[in-house]
C-alpha positions in Angstrom: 128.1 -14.2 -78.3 131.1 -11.9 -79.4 132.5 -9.8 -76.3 131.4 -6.7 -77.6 127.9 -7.6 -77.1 128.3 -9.2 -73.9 129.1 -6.1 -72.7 126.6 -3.8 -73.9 124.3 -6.4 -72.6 126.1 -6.6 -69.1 125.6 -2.3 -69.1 122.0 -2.6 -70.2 121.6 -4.8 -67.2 122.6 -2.8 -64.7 120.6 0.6 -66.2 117.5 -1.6 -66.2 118.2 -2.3 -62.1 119.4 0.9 -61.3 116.2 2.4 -62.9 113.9 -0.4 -61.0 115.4 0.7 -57.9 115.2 4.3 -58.2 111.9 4.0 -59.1 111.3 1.4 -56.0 112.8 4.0 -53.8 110.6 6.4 -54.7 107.7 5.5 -54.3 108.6 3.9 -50.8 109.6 7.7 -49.7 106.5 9.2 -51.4 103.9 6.4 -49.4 106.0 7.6 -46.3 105.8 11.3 -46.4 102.1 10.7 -47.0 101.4 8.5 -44.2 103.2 10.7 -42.1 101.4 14.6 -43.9 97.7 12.5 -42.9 98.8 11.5 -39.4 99.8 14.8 -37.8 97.5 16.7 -39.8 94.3 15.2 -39.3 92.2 17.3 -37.0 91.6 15.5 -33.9 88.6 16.6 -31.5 89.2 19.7 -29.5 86.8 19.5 -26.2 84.9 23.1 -26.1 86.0 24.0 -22.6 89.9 24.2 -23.4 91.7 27.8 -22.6 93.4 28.8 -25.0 97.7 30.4 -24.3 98.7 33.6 -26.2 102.2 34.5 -26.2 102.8 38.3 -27.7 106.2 38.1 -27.3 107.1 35.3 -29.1 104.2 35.4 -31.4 102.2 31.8 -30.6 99.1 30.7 -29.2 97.8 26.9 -28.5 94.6 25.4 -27.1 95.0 23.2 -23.5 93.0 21.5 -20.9 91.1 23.6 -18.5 92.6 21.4 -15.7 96.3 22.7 -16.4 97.9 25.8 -15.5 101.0 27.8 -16.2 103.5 27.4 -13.8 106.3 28.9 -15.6 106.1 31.5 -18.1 108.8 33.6 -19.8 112.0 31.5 -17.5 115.0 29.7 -19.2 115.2 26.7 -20.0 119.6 26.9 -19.5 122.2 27.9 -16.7 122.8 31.2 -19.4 119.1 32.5 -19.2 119.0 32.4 -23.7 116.3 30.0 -24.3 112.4 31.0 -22.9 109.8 28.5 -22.4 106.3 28.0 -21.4 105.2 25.0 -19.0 102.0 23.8 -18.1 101.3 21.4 -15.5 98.6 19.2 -14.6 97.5 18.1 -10.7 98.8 14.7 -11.3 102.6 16.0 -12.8 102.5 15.9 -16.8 103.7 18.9 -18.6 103.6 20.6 -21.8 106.3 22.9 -22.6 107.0 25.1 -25.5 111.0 26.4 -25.6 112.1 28.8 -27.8 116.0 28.1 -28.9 117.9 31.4 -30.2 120.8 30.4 -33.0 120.9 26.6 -32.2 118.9 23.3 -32.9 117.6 21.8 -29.5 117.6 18.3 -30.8 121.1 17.0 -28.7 119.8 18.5 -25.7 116.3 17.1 -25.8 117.9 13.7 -26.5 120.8 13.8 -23.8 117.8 14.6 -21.5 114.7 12.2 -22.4 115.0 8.6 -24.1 113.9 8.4 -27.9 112.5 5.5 -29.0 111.4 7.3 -32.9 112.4 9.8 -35.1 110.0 11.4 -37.8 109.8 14.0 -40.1 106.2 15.5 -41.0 105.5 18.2 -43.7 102.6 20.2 -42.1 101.2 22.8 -44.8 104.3 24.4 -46.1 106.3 23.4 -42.9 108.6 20.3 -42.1 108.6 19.3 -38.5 110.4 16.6 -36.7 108.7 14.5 -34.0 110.7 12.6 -31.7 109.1 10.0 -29.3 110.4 8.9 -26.3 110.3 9.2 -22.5 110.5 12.5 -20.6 114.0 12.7 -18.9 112.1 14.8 -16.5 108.5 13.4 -15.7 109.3 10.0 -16.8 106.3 9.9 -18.8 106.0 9.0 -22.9 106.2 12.1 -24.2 106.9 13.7 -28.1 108.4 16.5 -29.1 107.6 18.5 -32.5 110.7 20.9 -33.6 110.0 23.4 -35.7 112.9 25.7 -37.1 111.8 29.5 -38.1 115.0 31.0 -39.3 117.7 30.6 -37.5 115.7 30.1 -34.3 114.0 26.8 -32.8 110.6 26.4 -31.1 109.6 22.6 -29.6 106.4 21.6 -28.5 106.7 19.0 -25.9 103.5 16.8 -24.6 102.2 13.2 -23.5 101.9 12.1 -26.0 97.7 11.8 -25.3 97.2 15.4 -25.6 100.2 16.3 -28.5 98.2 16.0 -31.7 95.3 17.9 -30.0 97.3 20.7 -28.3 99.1 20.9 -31.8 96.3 21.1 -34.3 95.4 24.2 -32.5 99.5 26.0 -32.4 99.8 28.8 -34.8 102.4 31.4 -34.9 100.7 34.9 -34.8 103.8 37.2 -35.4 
């Protein structure tokens, strides 16, 4: 075979692979982003006897266990009194908190706080969310955390990870 040819042959080669892997890739991150849109999205069963929070100021409301209550509403979460949050607590210690992050990304201060074990990224609708899984740096618990990003603000959703998909099936912003 003259060494033209060889050549042309070699090139051909290597556009046939890098098309076959392109077209591997793809699909892999299509099946993943699927997986993950039917996981967080399917509606899970919301017992009838749940109270529902409202926040006006911040413009959210989510569904939670009649057994919990609000034991801090409207503090910071930081020594500089920027970031508000929500906690509920139950009689035996779990929390759900939802923090509200002015200007920055919470994600290096959830994770030099709690241990993650996963990282995941979730359309929801016409939203992206990330969901990290870990333990609570604070009750110890396994716990998840959904981030959200609205602008240039931040708002997480922290749970056990029992009650997460629940109490967020029922979050919606209402500003």
């Amino acid at each position: 075979m003259e060494p033209q040819n060889k050549n042309k042959l070699v090139l051909l080669m290597i556009g046939i692979l890098i098309i076959i892997g392109g077209a591997c890739a793809f699909l892999t991150y299509n099946k993943q982003t699927t997986t993950n849109d039917q996981n967080l999205t399917k509606t899970p069963n919301i017992p009838t006897d749940w109270k529902t929070y409202h926040n006006e100021k911040y413009g959210f409301e989510f569904e939670y266990p009649n057994s919990w209550v609000v034991s801090n509403e409207g503090l910071s979460n930081d020594i500089n009194g920027r970031n508000p949050q929500v906690i509920l607590n139950d009689s035996s210690g779990r929390r759900i908190a939802v923090n509200v992050y002015f200007g920055f990304s919470p994600e290096n201060s959830i994770r030099g706080v709690g241990q993650i074990y996963t990282e995941e990224t979730y359309n929801i609708g016409h939203i992206t969310v990330t969901k990290l899984n870990g333990e609570s740096g604070v009750t110890g618990e396994p716990t998840s955390w959904i981030i959200y990003s609205l602008k240039e603000n931040y708002f997480t959703l922290s749970a056990p990870e029992s009650l997460l998909n629940q109490i967020l099936s029922t979050f919606k912003f209402t500003k």
